[in-house]
N, C-alpha and C positions, 0 to 999 in steps of 0.2 A: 401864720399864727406865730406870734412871740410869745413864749413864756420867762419872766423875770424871777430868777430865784435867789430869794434873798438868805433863806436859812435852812439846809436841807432837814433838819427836824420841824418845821413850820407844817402845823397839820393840811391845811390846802397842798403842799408838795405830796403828804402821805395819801392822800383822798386822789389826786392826779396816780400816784404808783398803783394805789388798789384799782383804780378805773380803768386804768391801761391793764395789770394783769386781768380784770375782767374780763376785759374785747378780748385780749386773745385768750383765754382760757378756751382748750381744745382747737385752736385753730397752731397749724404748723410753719413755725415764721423759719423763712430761706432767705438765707443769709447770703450776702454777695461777699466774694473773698476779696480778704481786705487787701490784697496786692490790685485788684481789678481788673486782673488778666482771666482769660475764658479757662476752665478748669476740662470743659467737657464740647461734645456735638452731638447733637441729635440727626442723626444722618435716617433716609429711608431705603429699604430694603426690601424690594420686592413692597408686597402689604403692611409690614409691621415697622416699626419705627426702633431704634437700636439707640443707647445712647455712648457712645466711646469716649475715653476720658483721655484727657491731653497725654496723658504719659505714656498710652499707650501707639500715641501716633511718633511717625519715625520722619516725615517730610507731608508737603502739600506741593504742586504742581501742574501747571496748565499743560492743557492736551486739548485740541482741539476747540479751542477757544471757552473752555470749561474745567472748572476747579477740581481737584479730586484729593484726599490723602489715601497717604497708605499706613497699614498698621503694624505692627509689630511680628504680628500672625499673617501678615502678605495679603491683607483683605484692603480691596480697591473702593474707596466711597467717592461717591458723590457730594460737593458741596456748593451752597448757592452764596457764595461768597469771592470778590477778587483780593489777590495775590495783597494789594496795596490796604485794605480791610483787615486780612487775617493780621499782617504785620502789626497793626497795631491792636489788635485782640490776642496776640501770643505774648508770652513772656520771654523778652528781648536776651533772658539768661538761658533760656532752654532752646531757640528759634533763630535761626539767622537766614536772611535773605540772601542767598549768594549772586542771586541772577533776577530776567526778571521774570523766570517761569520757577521757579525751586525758594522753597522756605522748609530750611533744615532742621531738626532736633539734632542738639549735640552729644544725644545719645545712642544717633543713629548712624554716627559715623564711623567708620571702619580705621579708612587711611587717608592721608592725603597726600596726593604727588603735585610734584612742580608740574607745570603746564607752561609749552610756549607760548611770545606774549607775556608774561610775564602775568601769569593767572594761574590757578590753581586745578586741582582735577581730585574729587569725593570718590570716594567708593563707600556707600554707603548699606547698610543693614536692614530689609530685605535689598537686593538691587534695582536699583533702575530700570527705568528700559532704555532709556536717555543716557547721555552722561553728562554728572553734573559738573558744570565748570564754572566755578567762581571767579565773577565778572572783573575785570583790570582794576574798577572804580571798585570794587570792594572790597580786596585783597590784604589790604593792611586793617580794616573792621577786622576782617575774619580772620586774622592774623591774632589779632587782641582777646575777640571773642573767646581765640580757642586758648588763651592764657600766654599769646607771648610774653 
């Protein structure tokens, strides 16, 4: 459907504004962030369904051929999502892919040491069980990322 607007006081524009607040009047419009990047996960929990919000998560990481984050609070989810998906549903400022089982928040990093090879070594907040080593090919990204 096109709509041509030629004069925003043109009554047919104002009859189109009351008919649009019409439909929704009492319906609750959700709003997609205007960045486009996922704010939240609706992860399940035993029965009940939980929803965690990005900021609250610290990394994502494959185990067993299955996705999982973890949270601020050291709580393990489940997610039905791969590694190559989440990247680009995260926000590239708060998320960096080191490797290709680890997608960091750079809030969840602690330290980081040189690593032989000429690759990196996280120590990150809760810890791992792994250790994260940021991969040869992505060293100077996350070199940037983290404000060289």
């Amino acid at each position: 459907m096109r709509i041509l607007v030629v004069a925003a006081d043109h009554p047919i524009i104002q009859q189109l504004e009351q008919a649009l607040r019409d439909m929704t009047n009492g319906m609750e419009v959700l709003q997609k962030p205007l960045d486009g990047y996922r704010q939240r996960f609706l992860v399940k929990q035993g029965q009940k369904l939980q929803s965690v919000d990005i900021q609250d998560i610290c990394y994502f990481f494959s185990e067993d051929r299955f996705i999982f984050f973890r949270t601020k609070d050291n709580q393990k989810y489940l997610i039905e999502y791969r590694i190559e998906e989440l990247e680009q549903m995260l926000d590239p400022g708060l998320f960096f892919r080191v490797n290709r089982a680890f997608l960091v928040s750079i809030k969840a990093i602690e330290q980081v040491y040189s690593y032989y090879g000429h690759r990196l070594k996280l120590l990150v907040t809760p810890a791992a069980e792994k250790d994260i080593i940021v991969s040869r090919d992505r060293v100077a990204g996350f070199r940037v990322w983290m404000g060289e």
